[in-house]
Structures are given as structure tokens and as C-alpha cells.
N, C-alpha and C positions, 0 to 999 in steps of 0.2 A: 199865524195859526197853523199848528200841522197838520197833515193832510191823512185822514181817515187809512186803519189798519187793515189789509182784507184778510177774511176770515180764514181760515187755516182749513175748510171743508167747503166741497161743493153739494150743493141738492140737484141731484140727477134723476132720468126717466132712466131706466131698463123697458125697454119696448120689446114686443115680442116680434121675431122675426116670421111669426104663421100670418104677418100683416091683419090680426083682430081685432086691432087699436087696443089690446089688452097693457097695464105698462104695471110696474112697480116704482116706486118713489123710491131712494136711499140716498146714504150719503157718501164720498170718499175724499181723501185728501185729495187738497188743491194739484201738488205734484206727483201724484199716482198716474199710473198709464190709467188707458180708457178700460172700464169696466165691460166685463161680457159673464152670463151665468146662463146655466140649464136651468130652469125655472119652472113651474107648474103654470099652464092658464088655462082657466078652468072656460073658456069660448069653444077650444078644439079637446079641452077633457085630456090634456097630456102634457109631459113634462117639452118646452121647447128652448133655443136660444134667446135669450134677450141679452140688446146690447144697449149701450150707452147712447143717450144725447141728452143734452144741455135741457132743465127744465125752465118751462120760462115763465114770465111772470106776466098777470092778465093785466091789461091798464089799467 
């Protein structure tokens, strides 16, 4: 039997770096560098960094 494809996109957190636990969900290719964006979060009412980490999945 062969062995399962992996999918060509990851599901990632954008987290905001004002530590508000504010995050965005999106997606990008599997081989793409790490994502990083100027973002709105509406905790601190302004646009800040958010960067990338792995989303994960609940049990």
C-alpha cells in the first residue's frame, strides 16, 4: 500500500508579538520561508507584528 501524500499547504497561527494571545489562522506552502505580517489586533487597538508558529491540533 503506498504511503499517504502530504498536503502541499500548511495551516499556521500568526501570533501577535504585543504577547495578547491575539492570533490569525492562514495558510502557506509547505516550502515557503516562515511567515511574518503587520497585522491589526484589535486587544492593543493597533496595527502590530505577527509571526508564525505551527497550529496544532486539540486531541
Amino acid at each position: 500500500m503506498a504511503a499517504k501524500a502530504k498536503a502541499r499547504t500548511l495551516i499556521v497561527r500568526l501570533i501577535s508579538t504585543a504577547q495578547t494571545g491575539f492570533f490569525y489562522s492562514t495558510q502557506r506552502l509547505r516550502q515557503g520561508a516562515r511567515l511574518s505580517a503587520v497585522k491589526y489586533d484589535p486587544l492593543v487597538k493597533r496595527r502590530v507584528l505577527f509571526v508564525e508558529s505551527k497550529k496544532t491540533k486539540k486531541g
